[in-house]
C-alpha positions as CSV (number, residue, x, y, z in Angstrom):
1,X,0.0,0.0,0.0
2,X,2.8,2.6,1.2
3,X,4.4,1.6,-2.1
4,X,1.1,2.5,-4.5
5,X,0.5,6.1,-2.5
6,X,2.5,8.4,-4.8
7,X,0.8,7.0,-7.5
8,X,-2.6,7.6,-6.1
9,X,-1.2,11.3,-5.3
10,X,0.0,11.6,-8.8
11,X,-3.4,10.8,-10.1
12,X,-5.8,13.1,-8.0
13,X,-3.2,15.9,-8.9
14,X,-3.8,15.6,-12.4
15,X,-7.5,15.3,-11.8
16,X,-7.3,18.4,-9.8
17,X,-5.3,20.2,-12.4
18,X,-7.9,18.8,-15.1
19,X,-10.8,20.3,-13.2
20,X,-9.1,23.6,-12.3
21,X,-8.0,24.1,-16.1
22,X,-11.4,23.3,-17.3
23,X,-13.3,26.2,-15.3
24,X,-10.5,28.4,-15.7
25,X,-11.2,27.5,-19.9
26,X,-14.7,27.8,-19.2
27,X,-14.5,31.3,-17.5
28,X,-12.0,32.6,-20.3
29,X,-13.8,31.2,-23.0
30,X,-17.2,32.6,-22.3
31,X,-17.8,36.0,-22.1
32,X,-21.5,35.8,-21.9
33,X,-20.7,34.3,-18.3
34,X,-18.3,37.2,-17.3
35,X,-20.6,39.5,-18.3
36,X,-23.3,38.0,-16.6
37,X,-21.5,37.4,-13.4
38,X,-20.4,41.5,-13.8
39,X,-24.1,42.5,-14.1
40,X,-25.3,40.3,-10.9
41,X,-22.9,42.2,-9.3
42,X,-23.6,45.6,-10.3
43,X,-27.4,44.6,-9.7
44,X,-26.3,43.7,-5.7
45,X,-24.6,46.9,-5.4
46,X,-27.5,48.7,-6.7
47,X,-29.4,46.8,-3.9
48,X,-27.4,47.4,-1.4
49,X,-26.8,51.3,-2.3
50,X,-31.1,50.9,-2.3
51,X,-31.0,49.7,1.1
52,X,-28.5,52.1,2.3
53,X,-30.5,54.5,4.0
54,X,-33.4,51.9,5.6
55,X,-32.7,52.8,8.9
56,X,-31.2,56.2,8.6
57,X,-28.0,54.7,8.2
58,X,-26.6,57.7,6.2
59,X,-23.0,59.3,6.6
60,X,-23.0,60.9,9.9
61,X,-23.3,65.3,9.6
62,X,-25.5,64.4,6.2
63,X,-29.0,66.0,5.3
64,X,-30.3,62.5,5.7
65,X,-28.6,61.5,8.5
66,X,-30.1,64.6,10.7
67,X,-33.2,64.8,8.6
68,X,-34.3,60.8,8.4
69,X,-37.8,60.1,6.5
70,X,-39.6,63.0,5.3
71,X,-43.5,63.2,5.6
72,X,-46.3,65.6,4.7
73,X,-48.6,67.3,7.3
74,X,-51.2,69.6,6.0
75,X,-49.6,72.2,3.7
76,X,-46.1,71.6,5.7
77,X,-43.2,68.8,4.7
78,X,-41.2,67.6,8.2
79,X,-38.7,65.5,8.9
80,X,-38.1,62.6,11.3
81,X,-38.4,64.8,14.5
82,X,-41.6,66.5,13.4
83,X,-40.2,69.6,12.7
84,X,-41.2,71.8,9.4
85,X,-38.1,71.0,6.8
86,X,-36.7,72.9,3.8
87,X,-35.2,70.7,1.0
88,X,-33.2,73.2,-1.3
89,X,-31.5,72.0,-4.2
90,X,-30.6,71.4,-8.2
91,X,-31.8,69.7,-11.1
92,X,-29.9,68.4,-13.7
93,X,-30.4,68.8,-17.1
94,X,-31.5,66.1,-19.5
95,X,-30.1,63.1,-18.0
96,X,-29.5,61.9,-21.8
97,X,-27.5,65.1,-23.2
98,X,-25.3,66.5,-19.7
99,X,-25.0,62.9,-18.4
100,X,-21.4,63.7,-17.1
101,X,-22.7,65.5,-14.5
102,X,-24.1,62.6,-12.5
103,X,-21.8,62.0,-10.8
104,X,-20.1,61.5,-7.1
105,X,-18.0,64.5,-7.0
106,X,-20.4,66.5,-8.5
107,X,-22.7,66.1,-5.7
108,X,-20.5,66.3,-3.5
109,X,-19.4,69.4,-4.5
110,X,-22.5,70.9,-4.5
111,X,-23.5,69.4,-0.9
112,X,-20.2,70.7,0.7
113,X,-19.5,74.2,-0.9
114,X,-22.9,75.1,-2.3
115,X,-24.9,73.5,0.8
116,X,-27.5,71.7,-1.0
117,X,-29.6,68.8,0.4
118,X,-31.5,67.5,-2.5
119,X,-30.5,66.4,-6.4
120,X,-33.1,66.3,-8.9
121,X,-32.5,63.5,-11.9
122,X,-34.4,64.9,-14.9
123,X,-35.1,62.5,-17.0
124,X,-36.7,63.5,-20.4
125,X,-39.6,61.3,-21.2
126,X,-39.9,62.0,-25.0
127,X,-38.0,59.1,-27.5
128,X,-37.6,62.6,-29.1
129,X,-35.7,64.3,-26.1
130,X,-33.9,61.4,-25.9
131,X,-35.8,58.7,-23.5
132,X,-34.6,55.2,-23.5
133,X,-34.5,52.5,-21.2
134,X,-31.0,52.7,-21.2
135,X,-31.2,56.1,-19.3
136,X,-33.1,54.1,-16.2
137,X,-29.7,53.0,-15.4
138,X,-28.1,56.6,-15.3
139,X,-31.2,57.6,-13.0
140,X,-29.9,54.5,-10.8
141,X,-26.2,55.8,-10.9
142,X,-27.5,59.4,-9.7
143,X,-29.8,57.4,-6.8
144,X,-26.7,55.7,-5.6
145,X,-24.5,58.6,-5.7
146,X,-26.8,60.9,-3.8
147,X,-27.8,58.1,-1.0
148,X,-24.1,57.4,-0.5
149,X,-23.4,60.8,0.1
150,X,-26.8,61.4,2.4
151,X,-28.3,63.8,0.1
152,X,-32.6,63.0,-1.2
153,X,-33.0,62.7,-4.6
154,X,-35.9,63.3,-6.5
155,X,-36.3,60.9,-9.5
156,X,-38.1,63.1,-12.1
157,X,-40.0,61.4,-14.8
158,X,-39.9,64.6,-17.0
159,X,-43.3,65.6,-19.0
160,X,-42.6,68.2,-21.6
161,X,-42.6,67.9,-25.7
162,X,-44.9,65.3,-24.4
163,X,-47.4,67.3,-23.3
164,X,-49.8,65.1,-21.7
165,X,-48.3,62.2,-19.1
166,X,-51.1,59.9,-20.6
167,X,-49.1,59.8,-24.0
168,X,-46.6,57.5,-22.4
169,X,-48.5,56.3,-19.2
170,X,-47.4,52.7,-19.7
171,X,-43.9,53.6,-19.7
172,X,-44.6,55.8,-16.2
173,X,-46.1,52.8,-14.8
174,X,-43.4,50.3,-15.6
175,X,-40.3,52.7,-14.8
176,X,-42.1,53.7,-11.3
177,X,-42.9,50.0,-10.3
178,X,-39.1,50.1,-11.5
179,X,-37.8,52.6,-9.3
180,X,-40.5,51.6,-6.6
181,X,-39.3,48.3,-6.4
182,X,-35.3,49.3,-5.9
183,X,-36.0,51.8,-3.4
184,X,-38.6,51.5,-1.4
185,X,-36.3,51.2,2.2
186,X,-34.6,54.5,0.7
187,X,-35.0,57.4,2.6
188,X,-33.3,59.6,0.4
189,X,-36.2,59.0,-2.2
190,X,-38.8,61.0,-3.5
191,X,-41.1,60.4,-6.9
192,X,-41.6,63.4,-9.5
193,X,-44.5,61.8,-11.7
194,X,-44.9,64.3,-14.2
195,X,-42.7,67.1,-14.4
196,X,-44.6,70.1,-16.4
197,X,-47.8,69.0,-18.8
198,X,-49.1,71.8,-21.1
199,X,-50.6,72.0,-23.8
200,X,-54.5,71.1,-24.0
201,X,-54.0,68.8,-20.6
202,X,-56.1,69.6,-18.2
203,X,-56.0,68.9,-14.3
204,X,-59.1,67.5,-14.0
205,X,-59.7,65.7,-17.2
206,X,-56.1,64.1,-17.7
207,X,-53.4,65.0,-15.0
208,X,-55.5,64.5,-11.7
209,X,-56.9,60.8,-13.3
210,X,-53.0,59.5,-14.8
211,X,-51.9,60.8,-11.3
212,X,-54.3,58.4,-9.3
213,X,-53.3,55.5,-11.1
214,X,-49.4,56.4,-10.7
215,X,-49.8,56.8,-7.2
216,X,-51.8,53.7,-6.8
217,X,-49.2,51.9,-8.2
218,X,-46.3,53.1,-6.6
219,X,-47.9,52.7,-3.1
220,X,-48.6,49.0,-3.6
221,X,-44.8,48.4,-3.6
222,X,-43.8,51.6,-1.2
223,X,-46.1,52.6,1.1
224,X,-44.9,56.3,2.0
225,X,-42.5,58.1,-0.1
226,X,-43.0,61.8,-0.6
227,X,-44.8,61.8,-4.7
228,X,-44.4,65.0,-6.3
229,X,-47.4,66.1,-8.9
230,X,-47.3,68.7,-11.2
231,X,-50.5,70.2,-12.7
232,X,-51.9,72.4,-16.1
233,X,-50.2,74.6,-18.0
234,X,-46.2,74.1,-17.0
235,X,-47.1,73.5,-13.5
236,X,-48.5,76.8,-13.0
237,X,-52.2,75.5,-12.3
238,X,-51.9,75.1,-8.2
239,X,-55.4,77.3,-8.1
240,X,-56.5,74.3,-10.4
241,X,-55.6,71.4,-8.1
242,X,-56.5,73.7,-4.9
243,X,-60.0,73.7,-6.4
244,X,-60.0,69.9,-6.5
245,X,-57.0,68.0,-4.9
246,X,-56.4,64.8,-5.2
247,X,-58.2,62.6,-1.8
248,X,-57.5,59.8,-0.2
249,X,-53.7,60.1,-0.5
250,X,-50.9,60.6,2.0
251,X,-47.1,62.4,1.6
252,X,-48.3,63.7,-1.6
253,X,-47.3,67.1,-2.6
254,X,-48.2,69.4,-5.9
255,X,-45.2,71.1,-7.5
256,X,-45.1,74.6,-9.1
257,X,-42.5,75.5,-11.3
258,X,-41.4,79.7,-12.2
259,X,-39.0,81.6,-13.9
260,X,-38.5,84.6,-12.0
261,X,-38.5,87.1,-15.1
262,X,-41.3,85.7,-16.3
263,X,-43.9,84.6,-13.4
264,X,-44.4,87.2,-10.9
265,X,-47.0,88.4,-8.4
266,X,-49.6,86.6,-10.3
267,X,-48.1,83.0,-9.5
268,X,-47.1,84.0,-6.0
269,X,-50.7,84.9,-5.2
270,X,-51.7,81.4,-6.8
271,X,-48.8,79.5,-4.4
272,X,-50.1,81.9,-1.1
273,X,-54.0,80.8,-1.6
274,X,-53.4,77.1,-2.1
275,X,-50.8,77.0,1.1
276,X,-53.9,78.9,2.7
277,X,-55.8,76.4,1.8
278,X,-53.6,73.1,3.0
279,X,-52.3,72.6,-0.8
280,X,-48.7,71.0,0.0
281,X,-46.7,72.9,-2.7
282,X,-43.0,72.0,-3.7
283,X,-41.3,74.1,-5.9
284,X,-39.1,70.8,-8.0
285,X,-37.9,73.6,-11.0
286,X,-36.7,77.2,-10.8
287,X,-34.9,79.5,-12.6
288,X,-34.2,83.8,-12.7
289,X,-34.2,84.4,-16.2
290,X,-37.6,84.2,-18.6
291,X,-39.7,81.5,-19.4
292,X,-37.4,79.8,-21.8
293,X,-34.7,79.5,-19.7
294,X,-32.7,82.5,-21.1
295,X,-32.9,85.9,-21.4
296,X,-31.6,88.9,-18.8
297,X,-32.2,87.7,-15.1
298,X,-34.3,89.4,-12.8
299,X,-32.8,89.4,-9.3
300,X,-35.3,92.2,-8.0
301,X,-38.4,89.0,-8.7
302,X,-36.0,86.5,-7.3
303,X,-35.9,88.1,-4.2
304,X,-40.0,88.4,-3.9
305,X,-40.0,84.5,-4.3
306,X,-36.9,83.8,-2.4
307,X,-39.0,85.9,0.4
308,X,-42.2,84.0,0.1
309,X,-40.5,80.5,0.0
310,X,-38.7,80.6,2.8
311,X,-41.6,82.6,4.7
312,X,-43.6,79.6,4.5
313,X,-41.3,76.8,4.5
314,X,-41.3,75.7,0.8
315,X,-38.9,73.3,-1.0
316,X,-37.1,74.8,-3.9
317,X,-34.7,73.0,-6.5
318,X,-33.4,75.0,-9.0
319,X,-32.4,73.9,-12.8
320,X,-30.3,73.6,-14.5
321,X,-27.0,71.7,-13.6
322,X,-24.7,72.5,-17.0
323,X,-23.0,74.1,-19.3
324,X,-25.3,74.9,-21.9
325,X,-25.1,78.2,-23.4
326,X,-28.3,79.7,-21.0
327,X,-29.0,81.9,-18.5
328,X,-30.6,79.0,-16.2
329,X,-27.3,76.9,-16.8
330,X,-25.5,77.0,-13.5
331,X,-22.1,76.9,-15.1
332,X,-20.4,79.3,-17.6
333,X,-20.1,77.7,-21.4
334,X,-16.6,77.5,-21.5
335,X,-16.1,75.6,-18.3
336,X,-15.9,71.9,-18.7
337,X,-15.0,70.6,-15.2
338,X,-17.8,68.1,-14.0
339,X,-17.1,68.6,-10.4
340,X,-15.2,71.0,-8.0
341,X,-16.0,74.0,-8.8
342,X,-14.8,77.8,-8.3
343,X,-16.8,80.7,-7.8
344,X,-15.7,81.6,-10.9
345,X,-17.1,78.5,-12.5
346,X,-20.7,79.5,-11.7
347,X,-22.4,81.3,-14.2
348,X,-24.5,84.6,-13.0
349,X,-27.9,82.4,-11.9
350,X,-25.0,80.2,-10.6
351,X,-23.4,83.1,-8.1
352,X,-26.6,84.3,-7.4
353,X,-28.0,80.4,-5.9
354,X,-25.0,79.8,-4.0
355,X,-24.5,83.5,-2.7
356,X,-28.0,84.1,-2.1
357,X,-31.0,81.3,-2.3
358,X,-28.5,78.8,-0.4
359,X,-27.7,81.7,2.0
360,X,-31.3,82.7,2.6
């Protein structure tokens, strides 16, 4: 027997070797496996970056971290200790044309010199604006980045050429149940469901009904995050909705968007009668300049909102995170860093948010 044992040793070794060399093969020779293997990991860091903030287990001296789950109390948003809570923050641009700046050190950046709380993903909803199923994954990217760093995030499905959310109301249900499904536990979360419809959709007729059957779906899989509803008109219509609201629904807030040169005492006395009224209002798009996101900026009308906001405890995010050649761009043209920033980076609506409306 002693005499046979290095031959038995020399025999499983070659097995083993056979074995070894034959997954190794495997592995090498089939990249359908790799990448497989690659995307079920990417899919479990996307859960666990989902999960991140379940139990208010944000970065410690974070937004999140001191502000926890958000909830809605009559016309008044709150955080986790009950008391009345400001989220203040930017939107990016088309997720599909300025996707470079989702990213970490972007918002970073903007967290710790600008002193936002709160990211907006805007994510164009039109094929012709460039909506794919492909961009769900940038949307995820920006989710991530903005939980890790204990920042909300607003996940924006953004109505615009489209006029009317029921054009593409399949597409809203699946990506919500989507986004629903991969953060529900997320603190950081909040649902934008239609950013501005215009055209001949109406609040009653088309907006109020698509945003029932949003929200119906969304709370079957999460139960209470903050949904954001616009209304008529490029979210102007608040004295619409105040007239009939939406019932039976909880941490549900309607948003109004202005452009500072362009909607003035009118829209303020539409925003003042509906918070008199209990209407939850959430201002999820700003700019100073005109309508069209250009033209001069009127600081003397920024100030008259800027006053009324923060009077009454509203959340304002402001658009738009790029370098487009426009006033509402927050950085100059010519300045192509994606992160880290200098004063002199900031174009003039740029300077203005971070010396002013962040310092308000």
């Amino acid at each position: 027997m002693k005499k046979s044992l290095p031959i038995i040793i020399i025999a499983l070794t070659a097995v083993a070797i056979f074995v070894a060399g034959f997954f190794i093969g495997k592995s090498q020779n089939n990249p359908a496996e790799t990448t497989a293997s690659t995307e079920t990991a990417k899919t479990a860091e996307t859960a666990k970056s989902a999960e991140a903030t379940s139990e208010n287990s944000a970065p410690d001296g974070t937004p999140v971290k001191a502000h926890g789950k958000l909830t809605v109390d009559g016309a008044t948003l709150k955080d986790q200790n009950g008391e009345k809570f400001q989220l203040r923050g930017v939107s990016t641009h088309g997720l599909a044309w300025f996707p470079q700046y989702v990213n970490a050190d972007a918002f970073r950046t903007m967290r710790d010199s600008w002193g936002i709380n709160t990211v907006r993903l805007a994510m164009y909803t039109d094929p012709s604006a460039g909506y794919s199923e492909s961009i769900h994954e940038k949307v995820k990217e920006g989710v991530k980045y903005a939980t890790d760093l204990g920042l909300y995030v607003i996940i924006d499905w953004h109505i615009l050429s489209d006029y009317n959310p029921n054009m593409h109301k399949s597409e809203a249900l699946k990506f919500f149940r989507e986004m629903a499904g991969l953060y529900k536990d997320n603190l950081s979360v909040l649902y934008e469901i239609c950013n501005e419809p215009n055209g001949d959709a109406e609040w009653s007729r088309d907006i109020k009904p698509y945003a029932e059957e949003l929200i119906s779906a969304i709370r079957t899989i999460d139960d209470d995050a903050i949904i954001l509803v616009g209304s008529s008109t490029w979210s102007q219509d608040i004295d619409k909705v105040a007239e009939n609201p939406l019932s039976g629904v909880s941490n549900v807030m309607y948003t109004v968007h202005f452009y500072a040169a362009t909607h003035k005492d009118w829209l303020r006395n539409k925003v003042s009668a509906a918070l008199d009224k209990g209407i939850p209002v959430f201002i999820s798009e700003f700019g100073i300049s005109d309508a069209s996101g250009n033209g001069a900026l009127d600081y003397s009308e920024a100030g008259q909102w800027l006053s009324l906001l923060n009077s009454r405890g509203v959340s304002f995010v402001i658009w738009n995170l790029s370098n487009k050649n426009e006033s509402s761009a927050l950085l100059t043209p010519e300045n192509s860093k994606t992160s880290g920033w200098a004063h002199s980076d900031l174009s003039p609506q740029g300077q203005w948010f971070v010396d002013t409306a962040m310092k308000s």
